[in-house]
C-alpha positions in Angstrom: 54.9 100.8 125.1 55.0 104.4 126.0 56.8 107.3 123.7 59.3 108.8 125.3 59.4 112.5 123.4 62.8 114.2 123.6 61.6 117.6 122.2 63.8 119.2 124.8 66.7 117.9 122.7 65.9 119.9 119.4 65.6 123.4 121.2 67.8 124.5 118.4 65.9 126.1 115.9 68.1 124.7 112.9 65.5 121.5 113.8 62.7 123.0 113.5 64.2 124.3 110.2 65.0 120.9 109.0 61.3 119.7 110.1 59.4 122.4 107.7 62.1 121.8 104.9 60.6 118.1 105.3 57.1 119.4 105.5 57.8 121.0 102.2 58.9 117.7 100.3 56.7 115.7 102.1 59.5 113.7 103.7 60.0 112.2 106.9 63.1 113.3 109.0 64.8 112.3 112.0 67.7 113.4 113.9 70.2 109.9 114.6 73.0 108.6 116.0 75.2 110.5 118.2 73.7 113.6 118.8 70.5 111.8 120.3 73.3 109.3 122.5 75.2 112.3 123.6 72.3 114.3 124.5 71.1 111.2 126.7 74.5 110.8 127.9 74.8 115.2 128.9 77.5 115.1 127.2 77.6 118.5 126.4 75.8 120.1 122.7 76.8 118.3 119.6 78.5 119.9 117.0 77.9 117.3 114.3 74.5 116.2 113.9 73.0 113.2 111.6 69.7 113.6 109.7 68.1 110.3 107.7 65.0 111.8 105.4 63.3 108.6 103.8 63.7 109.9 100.6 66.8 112.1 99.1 68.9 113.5 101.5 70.7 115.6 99.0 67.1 117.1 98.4 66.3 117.9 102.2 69.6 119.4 102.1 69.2 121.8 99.7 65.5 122.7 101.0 66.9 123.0 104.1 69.6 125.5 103.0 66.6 127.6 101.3 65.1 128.4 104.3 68.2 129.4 106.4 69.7 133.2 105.9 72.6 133.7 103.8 71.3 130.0 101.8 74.3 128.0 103.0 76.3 126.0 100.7 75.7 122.5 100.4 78.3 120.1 99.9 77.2 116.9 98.1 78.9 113.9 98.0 76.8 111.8 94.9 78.8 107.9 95.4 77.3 108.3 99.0 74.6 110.0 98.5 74.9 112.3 101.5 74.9 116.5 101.7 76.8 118.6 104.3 75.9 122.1 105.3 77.4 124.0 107.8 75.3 127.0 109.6 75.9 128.5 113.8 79.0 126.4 114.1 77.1 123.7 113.7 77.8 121.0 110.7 74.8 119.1 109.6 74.9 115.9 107.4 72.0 114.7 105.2 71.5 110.9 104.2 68.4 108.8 102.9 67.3 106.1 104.6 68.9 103.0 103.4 70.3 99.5 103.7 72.6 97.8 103.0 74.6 94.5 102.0 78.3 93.9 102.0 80.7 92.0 100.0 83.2 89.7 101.7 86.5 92.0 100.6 85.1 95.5 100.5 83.7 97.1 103.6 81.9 99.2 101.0 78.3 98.7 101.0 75.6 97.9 98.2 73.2 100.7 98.9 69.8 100.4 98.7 66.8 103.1 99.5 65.1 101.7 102.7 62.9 102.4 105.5 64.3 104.2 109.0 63.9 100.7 110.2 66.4 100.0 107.8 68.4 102.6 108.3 68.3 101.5 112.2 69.4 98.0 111.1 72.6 99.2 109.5 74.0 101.2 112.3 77.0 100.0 114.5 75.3 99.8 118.1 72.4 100.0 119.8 73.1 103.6 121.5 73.7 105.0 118.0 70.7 103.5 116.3 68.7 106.0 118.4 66.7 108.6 116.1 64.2 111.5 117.6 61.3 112.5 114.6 61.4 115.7 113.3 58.0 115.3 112.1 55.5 117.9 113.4 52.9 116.2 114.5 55.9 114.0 116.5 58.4 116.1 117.0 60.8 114.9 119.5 59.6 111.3 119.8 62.3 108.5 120.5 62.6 105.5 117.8 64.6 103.2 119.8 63.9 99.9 118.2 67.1 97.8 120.3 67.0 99.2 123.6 69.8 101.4 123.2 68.5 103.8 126.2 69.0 100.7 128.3 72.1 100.0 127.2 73.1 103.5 127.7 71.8 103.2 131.2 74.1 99.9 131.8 76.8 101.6 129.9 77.2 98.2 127.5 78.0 98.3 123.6 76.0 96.4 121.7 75.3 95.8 118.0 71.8 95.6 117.0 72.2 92.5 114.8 74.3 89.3 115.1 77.6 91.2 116.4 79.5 88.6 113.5 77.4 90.0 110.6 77.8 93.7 111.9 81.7 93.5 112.4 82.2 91.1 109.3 80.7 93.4 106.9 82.3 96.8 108.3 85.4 95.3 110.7 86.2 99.6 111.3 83.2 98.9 113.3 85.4 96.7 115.8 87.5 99.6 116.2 84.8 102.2 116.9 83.7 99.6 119.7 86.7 100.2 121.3 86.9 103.3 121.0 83.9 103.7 121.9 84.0 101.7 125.6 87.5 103.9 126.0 85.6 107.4 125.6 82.7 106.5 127.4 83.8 104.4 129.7 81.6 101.1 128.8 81.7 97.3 128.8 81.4 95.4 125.5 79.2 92.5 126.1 80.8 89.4 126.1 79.2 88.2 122.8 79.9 91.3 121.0 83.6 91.1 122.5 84.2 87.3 121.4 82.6 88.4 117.8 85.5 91.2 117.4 88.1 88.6 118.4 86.5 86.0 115.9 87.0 89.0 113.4 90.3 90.6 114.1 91.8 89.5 110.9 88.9 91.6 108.5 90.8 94.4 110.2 93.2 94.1 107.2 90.5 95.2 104.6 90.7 98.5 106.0 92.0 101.4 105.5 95.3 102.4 107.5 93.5 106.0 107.7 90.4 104.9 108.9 92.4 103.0 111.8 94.5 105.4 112.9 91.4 107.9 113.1 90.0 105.5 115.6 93.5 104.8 117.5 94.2 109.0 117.4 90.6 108.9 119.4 91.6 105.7 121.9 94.7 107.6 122.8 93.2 111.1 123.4 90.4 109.6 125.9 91.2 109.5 129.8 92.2 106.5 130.2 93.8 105.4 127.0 94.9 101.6 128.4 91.3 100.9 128.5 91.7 100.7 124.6 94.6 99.4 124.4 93.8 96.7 127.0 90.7 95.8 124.4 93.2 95.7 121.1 95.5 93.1 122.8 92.3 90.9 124.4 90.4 90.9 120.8 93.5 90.1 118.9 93.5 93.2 117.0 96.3 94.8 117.9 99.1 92.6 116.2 97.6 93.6 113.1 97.9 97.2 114.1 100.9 97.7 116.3 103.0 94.8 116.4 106.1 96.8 118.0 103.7 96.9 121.1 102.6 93.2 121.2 106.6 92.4 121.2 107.2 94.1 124.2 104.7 91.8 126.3 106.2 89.2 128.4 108.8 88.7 130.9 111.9 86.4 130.8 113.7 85.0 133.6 117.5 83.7 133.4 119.8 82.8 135.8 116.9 84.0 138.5 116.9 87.9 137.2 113.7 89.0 135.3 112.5 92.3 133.9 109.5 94.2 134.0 106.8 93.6 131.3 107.5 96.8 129.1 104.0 96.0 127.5 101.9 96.7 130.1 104.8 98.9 131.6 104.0 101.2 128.7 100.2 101.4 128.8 100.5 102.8 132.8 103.2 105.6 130.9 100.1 106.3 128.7 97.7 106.4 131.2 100.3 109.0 133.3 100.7 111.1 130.8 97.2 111.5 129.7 96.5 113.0 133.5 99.1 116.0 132.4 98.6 116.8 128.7 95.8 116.6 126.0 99.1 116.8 123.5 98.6 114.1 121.0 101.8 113.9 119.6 103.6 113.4 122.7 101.1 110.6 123.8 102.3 108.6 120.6 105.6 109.0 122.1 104.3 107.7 125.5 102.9 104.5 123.9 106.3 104.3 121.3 108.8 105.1 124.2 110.1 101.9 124.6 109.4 100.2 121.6 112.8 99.8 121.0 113.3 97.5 124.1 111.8 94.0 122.0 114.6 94.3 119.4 117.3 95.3 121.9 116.9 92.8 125.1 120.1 90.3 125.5 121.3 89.0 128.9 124.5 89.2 130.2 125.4 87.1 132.7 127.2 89.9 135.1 124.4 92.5 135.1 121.4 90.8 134.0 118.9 92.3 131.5 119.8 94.8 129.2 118.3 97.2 126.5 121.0 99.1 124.7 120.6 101.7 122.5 116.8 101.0 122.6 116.4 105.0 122.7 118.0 105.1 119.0 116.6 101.6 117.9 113.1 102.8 118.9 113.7 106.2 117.5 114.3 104.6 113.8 111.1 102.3 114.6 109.0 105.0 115.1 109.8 106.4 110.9 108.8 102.9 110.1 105.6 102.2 112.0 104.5 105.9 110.8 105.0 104.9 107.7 103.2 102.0 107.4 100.4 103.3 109.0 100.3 106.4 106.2 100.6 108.9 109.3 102.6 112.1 109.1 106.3 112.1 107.7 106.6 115.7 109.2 107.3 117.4 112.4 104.4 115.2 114.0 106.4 112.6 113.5 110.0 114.1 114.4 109.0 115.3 117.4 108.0 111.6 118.5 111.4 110.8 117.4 112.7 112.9 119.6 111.3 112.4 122.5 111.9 108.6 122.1 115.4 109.1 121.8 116.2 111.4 124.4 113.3 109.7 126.9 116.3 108.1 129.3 118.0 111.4 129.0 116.6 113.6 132.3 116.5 109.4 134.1 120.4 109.5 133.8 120.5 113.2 134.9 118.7 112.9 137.5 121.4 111.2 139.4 123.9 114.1 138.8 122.6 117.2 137.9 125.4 119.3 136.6 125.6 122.9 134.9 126.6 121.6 131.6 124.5 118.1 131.3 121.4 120.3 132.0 123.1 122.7 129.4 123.4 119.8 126.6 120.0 118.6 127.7 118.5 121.9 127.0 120.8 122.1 123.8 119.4 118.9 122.2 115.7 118.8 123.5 115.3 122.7 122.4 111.7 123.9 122.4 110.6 120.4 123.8 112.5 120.4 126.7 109.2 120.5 128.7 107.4 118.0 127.2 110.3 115.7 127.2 110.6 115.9 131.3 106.3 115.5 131.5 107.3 112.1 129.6 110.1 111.2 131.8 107.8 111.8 135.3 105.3 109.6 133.4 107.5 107.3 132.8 107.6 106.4 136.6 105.3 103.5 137.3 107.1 102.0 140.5 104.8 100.9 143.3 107.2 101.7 145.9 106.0 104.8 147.4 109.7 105.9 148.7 111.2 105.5 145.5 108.2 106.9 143.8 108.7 110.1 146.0 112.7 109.8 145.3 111.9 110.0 141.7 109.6 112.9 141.6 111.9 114.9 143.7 115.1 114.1 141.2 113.0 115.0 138.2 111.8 118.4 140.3 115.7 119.0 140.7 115.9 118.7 137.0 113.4 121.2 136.3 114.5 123.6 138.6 118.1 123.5 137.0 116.7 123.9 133.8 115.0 127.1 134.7 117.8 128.2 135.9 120.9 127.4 133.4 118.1 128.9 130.6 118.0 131.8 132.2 121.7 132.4 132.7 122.8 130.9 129.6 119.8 130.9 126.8 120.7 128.0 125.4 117.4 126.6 124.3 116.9 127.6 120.1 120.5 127.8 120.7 121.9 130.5 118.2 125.7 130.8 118.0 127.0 134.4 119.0 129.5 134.7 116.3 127.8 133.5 113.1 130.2 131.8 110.4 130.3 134.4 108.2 132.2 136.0 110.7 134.4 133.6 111.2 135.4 133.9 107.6 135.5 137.3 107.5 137.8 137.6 110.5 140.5 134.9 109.0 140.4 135.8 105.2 138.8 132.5 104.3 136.8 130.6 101.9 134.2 128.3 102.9 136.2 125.1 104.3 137.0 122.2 107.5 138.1 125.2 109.5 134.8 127.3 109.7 132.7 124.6 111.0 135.5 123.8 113.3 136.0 127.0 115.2 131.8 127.0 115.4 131.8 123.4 117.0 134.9 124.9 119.3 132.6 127.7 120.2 129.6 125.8 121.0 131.2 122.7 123.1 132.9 125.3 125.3 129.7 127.1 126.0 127.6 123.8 126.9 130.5 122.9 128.7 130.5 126.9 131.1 133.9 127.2 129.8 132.7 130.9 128.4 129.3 132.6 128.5 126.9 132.3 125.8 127.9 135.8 124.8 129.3 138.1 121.8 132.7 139.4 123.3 133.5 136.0 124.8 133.0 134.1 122.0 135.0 136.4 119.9 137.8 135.9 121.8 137.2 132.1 122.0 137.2 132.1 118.7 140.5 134.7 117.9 142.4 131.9 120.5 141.2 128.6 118.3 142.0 130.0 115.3 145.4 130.6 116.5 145.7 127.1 117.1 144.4 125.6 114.0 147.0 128.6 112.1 145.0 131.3 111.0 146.0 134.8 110.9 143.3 137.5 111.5 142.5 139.6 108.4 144.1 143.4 108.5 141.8 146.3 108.2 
């Protein structure tokens, strides 16, 4: 067979760099993995780039920072006998070859030195066993000892040994797979595909960071319900997210069905991911209806029902965080949020008043916007007329919003007379009262009654205090 040299690939001189740091310890290098499928793919230049030496990588590394200016530092990481240097934006990580063996709880390997061959073995798939030499009397030649530039040009994932043995001993592998036929747009072959579903349940030996790494990734591609579709066929995703696997299915009583809010909610996904690259407010895409599983009943007078699955959902969302060790912080309240108001702009849209948009604005604050790109998500009807009724509603909305906000500044809503005014003005301690008159002050400026302004909201505020029977301090 032919070698096919790739030396066009390693223009970067940090390569040539790394191939006379080898020359110097009498190693043999190669560049592996995703840089070489990328570079196949033109997908664009690598930022992270994989080198095996056979021999210490941890050495090549250190050789390798001689030699560049300024003798970047080299991070080493002894239980995995791996180096990182960063140099040109670029972040370069240094392994020996090596194989491997696996224990059947621990997707932690027994390490061994080994051959590239080896080192080719151990890898995930066929497109990211690919290696290019560094050596100089073969620089740029492709190893590709599985076919992986054919399966790159049929766009398949493959694993280059028995698909059980590679997603038995590492089952994260089974979520790269996925991952990796979301991002690039490839099939899993069938055997590899029947192999993850065989394995779904090692996905429990793995970490819950590791996981959501790989789900963070599924959701940020194009066309997230590619993934998602792939979880729910292998079998993997009740083992991941079971809130979405409750919502599949559709019940019919009395002749009256509802939609299946599982597949209902990867089409949201898939909408909102043509609008925003916004992580956080994909996760509330994919969680905006969770609540609905927990929530359905029937009633025999107006059919299916989901109340309060805004709220439920919103208190599911704390718990599924949780147990998937993701953010407890403003990550995770903003998801809150917009799963709880996520019917709000829907019911609005019907009747879009001064003060609803007001309260709207009031409660959704700086994520007012993001909240109305998940609502016109949100719309998955295939009738084109009520598709169109929809969008136009929604438009409305938005063009109220714009409006009200700029009369009325209520978004980051900041009462005009502040409460230590209020106590100031009626001689009193902190008490009931204070908070009262503030409350008064705000529901009557959601509500238009006065403008969200100083000299009005004194005077609102003189007239309730009257009422509750305060007297205004003397000067």
């Amino acid at each position: 067979m032919a070698t096919s040299t790739y030396s066009n690939a390693l223009q970067n001189p940090i390569f040539k760099t790394v191939s006379q740091a080898a020359s110097n310890l009498g190693l043999d290098s190669y560049v592996i993995g995703g840089f070489v499928r990328d570079f196949l793919l033109q997908r664009g230049d690598a930022k992270d780039i994989d080198i095996v030496a056979i021999g210490s990588g941890i050495a090549l590394a250190k050789e390798v920072s001689k030699l560049l200016p300024g003798k970047p530092n080299v991070t080493v990481f002894k239980n995995y006998g791996t180096a990182m240097l960063k140099t040109g934006g670029i972040e370069l990580e240094f392994v020996g070859a090596r194989k491997e063996s696996y224990r059947e709880d621990s997707r932690n390997p027994i390490v061994e030195n080994g051959t590239l061959q080896d080192d080719q073995n151990r890898r995930d798939f066929t497109i990211n066993a690919l290696a290019l030499s560094l050596g100089k009397e073969n620089f740029g030649d492709l190893l590709d000892p599985f076919d992986g530039v054919a399966d790159l040009d049929a766009k398949i994932i493959r694993t280059p040994l028995d698909p059980d043995i590679t997603y038995s001993d590492d089952p994260l592998r089974m979520m790269r797979a996925l991952r990796f036929a979301t991002q690039l747009d490839f099939i899993i072959e069938k055997e590899s595909l029947d192999a993850i579903t065989r394995n779904a349940e090692r996905i429990k030996i793995i970490s819950k960071e590791r996981i959501v790494d790989e789900l963070h990734k599924i959701i940020a591609a194009s066309i997230p319900s590619k993934g998602f579709s792939l979880l729910h066929k292998t079998l993997l995703l009740p083992h991941i997210l079971p809130e979405l696997v409750a919502l599949q299915g559709i019940d019919e009583k009395d002749g009256q069905r509802h939609k299946d809010n599982f597949w209902h909610t990867l089409e949201v996904v898939d909408n909102i991911a043509k609008t925003t690259d916004n992580l956080w407010l994909r996760w509330a895409a994919l969680l905006h209806d969770i609540g609905k599983a927990p929530t359905k009943r029937f009633d025999k007078k107006i059919g299916w029902t989901f109340h309060a699955h805004e709220f439920v959902g919103a208190k599911m969302v704390f718990t599924l965080f949780k147990r998937l060790k993701m953010p407890l912080n403003d990550k995770m309240k903003f998801v809150q949020k917009m799963v709880l108001m996520s019917s709000r702009p829907i019911v609005l849209a019907s009747d879009v008043t001064d003060s609803a948009v007001r309260r709207l604005i009031f409660d959704a604050g700086a994520c007012v916007e993001d909240l109305m790109t998940l609502c016109e998500a949100d719309i998955t009807t295939k009738n084109p007329k009520k598709f169109k009724t929809y969008h136009q509603n929604f438009k409305t909305v938005r063009d109220k919003i714009i409006e009200v906000e700029q009369r009325d500044s209520v978004r980051n809503f900041q009462p005009p007379v502040s409460g230590e005014e209020i106590m100031k003005t009626f001689g009193l301690k902190p008490c009931r009262e204070i908070g009262q008159i503030k409350d008064a002050i705000k529901e009557a400026i959601l509500e238009g009654e006065i403008p969200n302004e100083y000299e009005a909201a004194k005077k609102f505020m003189l007239e309730k205090g009257a009422t509750l029977g305060l007297k205004t301090e003397t000067i």
